[in-house]
N, C-alpha and C positions, 0 to 999 in steps of 0.2 A: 660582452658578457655582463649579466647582472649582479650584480653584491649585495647581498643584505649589510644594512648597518648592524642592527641588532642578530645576534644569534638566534635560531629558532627554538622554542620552547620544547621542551619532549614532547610533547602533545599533537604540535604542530610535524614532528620530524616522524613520527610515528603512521601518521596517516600520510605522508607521503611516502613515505617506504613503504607500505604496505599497500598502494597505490601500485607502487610501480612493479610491486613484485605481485600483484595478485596474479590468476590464473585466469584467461579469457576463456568464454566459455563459447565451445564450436556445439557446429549440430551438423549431422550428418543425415547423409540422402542416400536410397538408394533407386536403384532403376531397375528396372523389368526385363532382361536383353532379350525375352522370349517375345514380347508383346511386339519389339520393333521390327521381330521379324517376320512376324505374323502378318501386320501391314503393308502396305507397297509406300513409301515415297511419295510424299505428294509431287505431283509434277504438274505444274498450270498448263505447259501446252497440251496437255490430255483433256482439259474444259472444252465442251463447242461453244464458240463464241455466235455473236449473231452478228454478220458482214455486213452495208450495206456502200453500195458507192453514191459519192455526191460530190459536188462541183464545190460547193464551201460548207465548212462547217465551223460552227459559231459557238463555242464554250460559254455557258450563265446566260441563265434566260431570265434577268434581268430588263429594266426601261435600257438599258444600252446596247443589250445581247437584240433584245427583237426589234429596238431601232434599227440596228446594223444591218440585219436580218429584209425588215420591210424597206430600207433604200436602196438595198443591192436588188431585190425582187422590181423594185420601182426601175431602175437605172435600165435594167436588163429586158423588160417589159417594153420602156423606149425604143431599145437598140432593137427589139423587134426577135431578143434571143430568149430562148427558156433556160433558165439555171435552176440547179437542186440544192437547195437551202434548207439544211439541218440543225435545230438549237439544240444543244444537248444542254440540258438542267441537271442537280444533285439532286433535288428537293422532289418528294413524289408527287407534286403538280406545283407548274411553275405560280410564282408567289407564295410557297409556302416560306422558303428563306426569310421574307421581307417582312419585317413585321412594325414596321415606322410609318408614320405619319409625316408628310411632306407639305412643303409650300411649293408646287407646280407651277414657275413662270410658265405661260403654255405659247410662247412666240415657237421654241423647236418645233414643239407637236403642231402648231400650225403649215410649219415646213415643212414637215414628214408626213402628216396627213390633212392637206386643205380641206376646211369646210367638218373640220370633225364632227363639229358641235350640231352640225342640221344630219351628215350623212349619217352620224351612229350615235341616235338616237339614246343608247343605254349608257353613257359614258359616265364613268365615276368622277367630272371635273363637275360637283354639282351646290360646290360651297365656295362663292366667292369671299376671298379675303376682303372684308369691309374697311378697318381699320388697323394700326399697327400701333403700340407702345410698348417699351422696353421697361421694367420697374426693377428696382431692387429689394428682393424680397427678405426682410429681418424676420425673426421670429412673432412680433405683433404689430409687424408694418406694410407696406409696399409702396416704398417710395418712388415717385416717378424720375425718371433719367432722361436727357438728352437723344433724343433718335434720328440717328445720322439718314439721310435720304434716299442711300445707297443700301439700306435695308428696307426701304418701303416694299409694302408687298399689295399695293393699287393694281390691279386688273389682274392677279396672279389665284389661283385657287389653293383651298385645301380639302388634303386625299388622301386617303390609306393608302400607301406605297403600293397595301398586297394587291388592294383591290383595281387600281390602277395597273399592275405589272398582268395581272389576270386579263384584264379587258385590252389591251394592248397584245397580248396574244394572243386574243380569239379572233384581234384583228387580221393580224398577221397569218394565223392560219386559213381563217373564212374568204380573204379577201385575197390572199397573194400566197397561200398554199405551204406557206413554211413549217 
């Protein structure tokens, strides 16, 4: 419990009693019961949905969604089997989500698709990383810092995420049907 030392001033005792005795003030609502019955209920299994059947399907079309996508087409292609590979995307055409700029090691994408660079000719990996510093930027400075090696970005490109995530899909659909 708390104690005042000092007694509280009338002034002070006043607006707290008046505080606690005010009247809260409500607001009321009313509703229509004729209008709810006029309606039917929404009920969602009453929507027709659109079915389709498929052997995998791949949620975010995403550089990870249509890698996954063109290596299971790749694996399945070997094995000499046809699989139905569906990406479902959020965004109303894939790369809209992505709106970053990236440093591209491209050793995966060399593993996922050999010889990118000659067979698809349009590819957005068209700005190699030159060189690399780190600075510390003050208000009328940029001072330079130490650059650990394990940051170097030597044979690696830079690339709009979106425009990269885009062209990685047309690979996937032109070339392996996803």
């Amino acid at each position: 419990m708390l104690r005042c030392k000092k007694p509280l001033s009338l002034s002070k005792r006043a607006i707290l009693s008046s505080a606690s005795t005010s009247r809260t003030k409500t607001r009321s609502f009313r509703s229509t019961p004729h209008r709810q019955e006029e309606e039917p209920a929404f009920n969602p299994a009453s929507i027709e949905r659109a079915e389709d059947e498929v052997d995998v399907c791949i949620v975010g079309g995403g550089p990870a969604g249509l890698s996954a996508a063109i290596r299971l087409k790749q694996l399945e292609r070997e094995r000499g089997r046809e699989v139905r590979v569906v990406v479902l995307e959020k965004g109303s055409e894939i790369g809209a989500h992505i709106v970053s700029g990236a440093v591209i090691e491209p050793r995966a994408l060399n593993e996922l698709l050999p010889n990118w660079s000659t067979t698809h000719p349009n590819h957005p990996l068209t700005q190699p990383a030159t060189s690399s510093k780190m600075l510390y930027l003050t208000p009328s400075h940029a001072l330079p810092i130490p650059h650990p090696p394990q940051m170097g970005n030597k044979g690696n490109y830079i690339v709009s995420l979106s425009q990269f995530t885009r062209w990685l899909a047309s690979v996937a659909e032109e070339e392996y049907g996803v």
